[in-house]
BAMARBA-54488 format. One record per atom (N, C-alpha, C): residue number from 1; residue in three letters; atom name; x, y, z. Coordinates in steps of 0.1 Angstrom, whole numbers, plus 5000, padded with zeros to 4 digits. Layout:
N
+-----+-----+----+------+------+------+
|   i |  aa | at |    X |    Y |    Z |
+-----+-----+----+------+------+------+
| NUM | ALA | CA |    X |    Y |    Z |
...
+-----+-----+----+------+------+------+
This chain:
67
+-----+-----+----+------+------+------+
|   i |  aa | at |    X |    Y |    Z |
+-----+-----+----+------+------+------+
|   1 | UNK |  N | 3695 | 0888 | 7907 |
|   1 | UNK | CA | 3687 | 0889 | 7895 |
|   1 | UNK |  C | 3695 | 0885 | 7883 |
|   2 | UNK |  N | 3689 | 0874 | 7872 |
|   2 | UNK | CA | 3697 | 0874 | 7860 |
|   2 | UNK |  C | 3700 | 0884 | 7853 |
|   3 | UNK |  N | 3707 | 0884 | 7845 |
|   3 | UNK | CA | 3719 | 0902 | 7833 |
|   3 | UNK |  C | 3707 | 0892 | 7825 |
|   4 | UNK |  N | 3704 | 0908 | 7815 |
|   4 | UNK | CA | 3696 | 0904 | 7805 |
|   4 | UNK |  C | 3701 | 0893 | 7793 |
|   5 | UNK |  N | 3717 | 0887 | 7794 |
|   5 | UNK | CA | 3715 | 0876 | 7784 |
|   5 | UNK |  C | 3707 | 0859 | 7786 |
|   6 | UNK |  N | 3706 | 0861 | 7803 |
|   6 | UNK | CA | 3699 | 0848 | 7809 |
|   6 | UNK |  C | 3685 | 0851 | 7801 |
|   7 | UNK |  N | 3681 | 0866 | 7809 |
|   7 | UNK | CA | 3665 | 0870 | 7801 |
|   7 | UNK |  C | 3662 | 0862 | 7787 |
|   8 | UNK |  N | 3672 | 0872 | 7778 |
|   8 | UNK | CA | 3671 | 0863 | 7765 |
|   8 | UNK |  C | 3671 | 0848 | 7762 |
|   9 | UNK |  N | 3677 | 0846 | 7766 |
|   9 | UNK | CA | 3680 | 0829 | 7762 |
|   9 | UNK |  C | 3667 | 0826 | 7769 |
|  10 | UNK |  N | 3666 | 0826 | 7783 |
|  10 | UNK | CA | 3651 | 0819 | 7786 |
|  10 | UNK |  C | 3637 | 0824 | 7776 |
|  11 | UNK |  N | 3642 | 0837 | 7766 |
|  11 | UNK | CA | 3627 | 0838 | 7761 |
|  11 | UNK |  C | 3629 | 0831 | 7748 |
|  12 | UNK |  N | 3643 | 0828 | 7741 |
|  12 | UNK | CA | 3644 | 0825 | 7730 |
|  12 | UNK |  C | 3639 | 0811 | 7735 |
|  13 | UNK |  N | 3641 | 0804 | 7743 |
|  13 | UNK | CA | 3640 | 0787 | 7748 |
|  13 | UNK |  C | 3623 | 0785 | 7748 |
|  14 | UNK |  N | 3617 | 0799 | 7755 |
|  14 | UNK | CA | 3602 | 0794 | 7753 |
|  14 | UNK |  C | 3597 | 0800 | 7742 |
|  15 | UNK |  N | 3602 | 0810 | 7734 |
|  15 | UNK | CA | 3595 | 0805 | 7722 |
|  15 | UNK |  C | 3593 | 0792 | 7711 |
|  16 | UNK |  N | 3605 | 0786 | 7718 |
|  16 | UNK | CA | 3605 | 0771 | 7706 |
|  16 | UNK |  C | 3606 | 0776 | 7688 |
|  17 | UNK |  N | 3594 | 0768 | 7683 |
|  17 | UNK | CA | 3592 | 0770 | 7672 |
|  17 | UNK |  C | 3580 | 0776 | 7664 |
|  18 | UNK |  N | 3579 | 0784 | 7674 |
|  18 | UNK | CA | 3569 | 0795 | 7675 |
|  18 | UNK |  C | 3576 | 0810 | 7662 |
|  19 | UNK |  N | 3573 | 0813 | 7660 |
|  19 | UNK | CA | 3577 | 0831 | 7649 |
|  19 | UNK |  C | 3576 | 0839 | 7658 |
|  20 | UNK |  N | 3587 | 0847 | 7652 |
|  20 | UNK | CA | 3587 | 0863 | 7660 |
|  20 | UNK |  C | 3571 | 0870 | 7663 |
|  21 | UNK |  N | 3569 | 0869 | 7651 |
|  21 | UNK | CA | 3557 | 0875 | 7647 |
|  21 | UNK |  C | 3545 | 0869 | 7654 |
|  22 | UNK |  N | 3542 | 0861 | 7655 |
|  22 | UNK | CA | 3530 | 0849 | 7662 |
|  22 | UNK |  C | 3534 | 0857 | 7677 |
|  23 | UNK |  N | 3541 | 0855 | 7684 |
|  23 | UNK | CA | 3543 | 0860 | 7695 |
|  23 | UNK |  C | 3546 | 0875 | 7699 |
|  24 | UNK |  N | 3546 | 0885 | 7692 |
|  24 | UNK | CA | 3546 | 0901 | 7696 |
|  24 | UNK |  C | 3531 | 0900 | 7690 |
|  25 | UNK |  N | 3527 | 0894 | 7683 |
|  25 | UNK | CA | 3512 | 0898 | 7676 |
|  25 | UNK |  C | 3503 | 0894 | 7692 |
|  26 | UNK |  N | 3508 | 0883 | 7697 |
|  26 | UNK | CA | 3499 | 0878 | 7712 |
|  26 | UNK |  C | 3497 | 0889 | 7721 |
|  27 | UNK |  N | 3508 | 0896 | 7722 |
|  27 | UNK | CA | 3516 | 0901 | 7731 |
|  27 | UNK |  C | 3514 | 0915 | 7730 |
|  28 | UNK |  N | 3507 | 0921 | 7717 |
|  28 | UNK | CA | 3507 | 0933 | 7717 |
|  28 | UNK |  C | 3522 | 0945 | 7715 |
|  29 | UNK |  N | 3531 | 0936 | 7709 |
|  29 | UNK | CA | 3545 | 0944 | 7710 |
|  29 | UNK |  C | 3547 | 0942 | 7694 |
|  30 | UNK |  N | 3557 | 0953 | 7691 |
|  30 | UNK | CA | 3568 | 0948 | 7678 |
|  30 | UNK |  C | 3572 | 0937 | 7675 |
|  31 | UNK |  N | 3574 | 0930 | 7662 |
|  31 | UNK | CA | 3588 | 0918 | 7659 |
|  31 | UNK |  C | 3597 | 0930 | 7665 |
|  32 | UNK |  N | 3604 | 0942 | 7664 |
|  32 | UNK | CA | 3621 | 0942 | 7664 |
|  32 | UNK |  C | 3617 | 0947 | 7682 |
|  33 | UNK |  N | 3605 | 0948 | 7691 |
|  33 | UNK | CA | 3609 | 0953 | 7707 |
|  33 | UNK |  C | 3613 | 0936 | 7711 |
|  34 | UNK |  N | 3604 | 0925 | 7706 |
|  34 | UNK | CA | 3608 | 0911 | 7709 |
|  34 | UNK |  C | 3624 | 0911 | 7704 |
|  35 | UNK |  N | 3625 | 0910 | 7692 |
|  35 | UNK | CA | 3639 | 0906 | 7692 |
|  35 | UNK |  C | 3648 | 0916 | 7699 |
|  36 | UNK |  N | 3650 | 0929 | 7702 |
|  36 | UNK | CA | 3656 | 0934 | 7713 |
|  36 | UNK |  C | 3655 | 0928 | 7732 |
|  37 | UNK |  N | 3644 | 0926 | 7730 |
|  37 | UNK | CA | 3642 | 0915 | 7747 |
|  37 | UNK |  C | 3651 | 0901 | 7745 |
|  38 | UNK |  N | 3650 | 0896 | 7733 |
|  38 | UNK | CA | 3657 | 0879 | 7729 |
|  38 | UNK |  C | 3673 | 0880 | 7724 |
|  39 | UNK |  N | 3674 | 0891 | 7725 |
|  39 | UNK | CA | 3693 | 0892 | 7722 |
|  39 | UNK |  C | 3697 | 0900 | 7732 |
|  40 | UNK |  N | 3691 | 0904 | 7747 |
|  40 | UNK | CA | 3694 | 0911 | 7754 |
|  40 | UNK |  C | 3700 | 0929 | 7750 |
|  41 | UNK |  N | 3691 | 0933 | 7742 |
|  41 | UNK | CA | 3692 | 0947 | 7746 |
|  41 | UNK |  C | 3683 | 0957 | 7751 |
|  42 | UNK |  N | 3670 | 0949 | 7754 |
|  42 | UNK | CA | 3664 | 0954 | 7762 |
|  42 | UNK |  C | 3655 | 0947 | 7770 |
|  43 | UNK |  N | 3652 | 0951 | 7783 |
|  43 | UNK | CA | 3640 | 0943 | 7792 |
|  43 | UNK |  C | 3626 | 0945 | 7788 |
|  44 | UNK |  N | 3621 | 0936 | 7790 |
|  44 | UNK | CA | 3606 | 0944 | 7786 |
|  44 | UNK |  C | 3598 | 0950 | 7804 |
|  45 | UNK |  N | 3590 | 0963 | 7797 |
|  45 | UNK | CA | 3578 | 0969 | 7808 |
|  45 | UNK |  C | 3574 | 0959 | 7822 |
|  46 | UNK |  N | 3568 | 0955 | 7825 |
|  46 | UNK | CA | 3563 | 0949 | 7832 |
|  46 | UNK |  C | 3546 | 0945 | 7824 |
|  47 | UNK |  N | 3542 | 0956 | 7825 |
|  47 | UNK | CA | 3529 | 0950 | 7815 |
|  47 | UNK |  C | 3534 | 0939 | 7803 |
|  48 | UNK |  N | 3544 | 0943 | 7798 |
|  48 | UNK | CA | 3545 | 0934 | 7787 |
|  48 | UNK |  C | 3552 | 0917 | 7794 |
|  49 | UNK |  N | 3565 | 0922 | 7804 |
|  49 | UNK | CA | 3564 | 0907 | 7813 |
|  49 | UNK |  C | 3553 | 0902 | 7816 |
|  50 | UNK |  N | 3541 | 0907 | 7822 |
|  50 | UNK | CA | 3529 | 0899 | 7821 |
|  50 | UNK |  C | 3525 | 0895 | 7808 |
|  51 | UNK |  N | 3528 | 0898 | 7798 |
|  51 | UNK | CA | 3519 | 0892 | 7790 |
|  51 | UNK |  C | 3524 | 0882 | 7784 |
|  52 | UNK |  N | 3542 | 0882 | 7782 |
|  52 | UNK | CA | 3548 | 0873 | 7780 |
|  52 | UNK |  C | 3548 | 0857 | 7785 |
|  53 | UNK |  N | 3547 | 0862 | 7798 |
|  53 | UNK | CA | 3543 | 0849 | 7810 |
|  53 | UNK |  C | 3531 | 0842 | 7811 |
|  54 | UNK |  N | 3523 | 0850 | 7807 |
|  54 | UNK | CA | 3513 | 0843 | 7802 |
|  54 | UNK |  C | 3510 | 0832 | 7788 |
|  55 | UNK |  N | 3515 | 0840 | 7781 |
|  55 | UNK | CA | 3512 | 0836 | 7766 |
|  55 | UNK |  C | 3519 | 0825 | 7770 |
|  56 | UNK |  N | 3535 | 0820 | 7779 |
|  56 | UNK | CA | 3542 | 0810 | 7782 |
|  56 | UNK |  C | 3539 | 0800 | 7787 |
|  57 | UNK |  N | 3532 | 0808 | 7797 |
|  57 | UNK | CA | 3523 | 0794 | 7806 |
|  57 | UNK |  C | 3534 | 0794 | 7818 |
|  58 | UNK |  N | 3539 | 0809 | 7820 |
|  58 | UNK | CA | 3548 | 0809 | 7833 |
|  58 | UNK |  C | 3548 | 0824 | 7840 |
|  59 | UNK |  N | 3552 | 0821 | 7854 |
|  59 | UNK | CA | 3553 | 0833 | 7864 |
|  59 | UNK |  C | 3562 | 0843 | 7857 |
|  60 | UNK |  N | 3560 | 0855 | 7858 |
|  60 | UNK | CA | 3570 | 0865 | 7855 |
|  60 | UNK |  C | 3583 | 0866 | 7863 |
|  61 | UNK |  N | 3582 | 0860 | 7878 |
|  61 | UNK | CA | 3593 | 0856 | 7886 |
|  61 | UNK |  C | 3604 | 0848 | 7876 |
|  62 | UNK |  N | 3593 | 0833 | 7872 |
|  62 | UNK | CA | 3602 | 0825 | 7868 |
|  62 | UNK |  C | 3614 | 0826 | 7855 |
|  63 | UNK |  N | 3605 | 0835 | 7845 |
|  63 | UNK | CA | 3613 | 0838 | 7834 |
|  63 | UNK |  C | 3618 | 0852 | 7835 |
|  64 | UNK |  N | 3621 | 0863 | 7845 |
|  64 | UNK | CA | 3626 | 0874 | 7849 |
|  64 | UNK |  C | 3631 | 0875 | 7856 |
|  65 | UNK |  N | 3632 | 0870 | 7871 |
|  65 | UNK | CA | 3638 | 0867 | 7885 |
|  65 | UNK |  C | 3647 | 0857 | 7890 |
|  66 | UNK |  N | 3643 | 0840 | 7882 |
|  66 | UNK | CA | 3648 | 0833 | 7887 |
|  66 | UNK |  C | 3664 | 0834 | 7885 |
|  67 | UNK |  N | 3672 | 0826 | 7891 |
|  67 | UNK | CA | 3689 | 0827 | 7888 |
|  67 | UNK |  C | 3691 | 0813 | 7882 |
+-----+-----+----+------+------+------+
């Protein structure tokens, strides 16, 4: 399983140029629970991995599991 700095970087990479904001508002979370998932200090729920993965247009495997 990737350490939560891989997590981050993969989520900072698919937000692009997207806002904090535009994407916890999708997502149903905080700006500061996203930016704690995107600097690795925290993982998100599972509910909220799905919703992430979605809003992405990816598996929750792919952006939480893969190595």
């Amino acid at each position: 399983m990737p350490n939560r700095n891989d997590i981050a970087e993969r989520l900072r990479a698919l937000r692009g140029d997207k806002s904090r904001a535009e994407v916890a508002e999708a997502c149903g979370i905080s700006i500061s629970a996203l930016t704690m998932y995107e600097i690795g200090e925290r993982v998100p729920r599972d509910e909220v991995k799905t919703r992430l993965a979605k809003l992405y247009g990816k598996t929750v495997e792919e952006i939480f599991f893969a190595e």
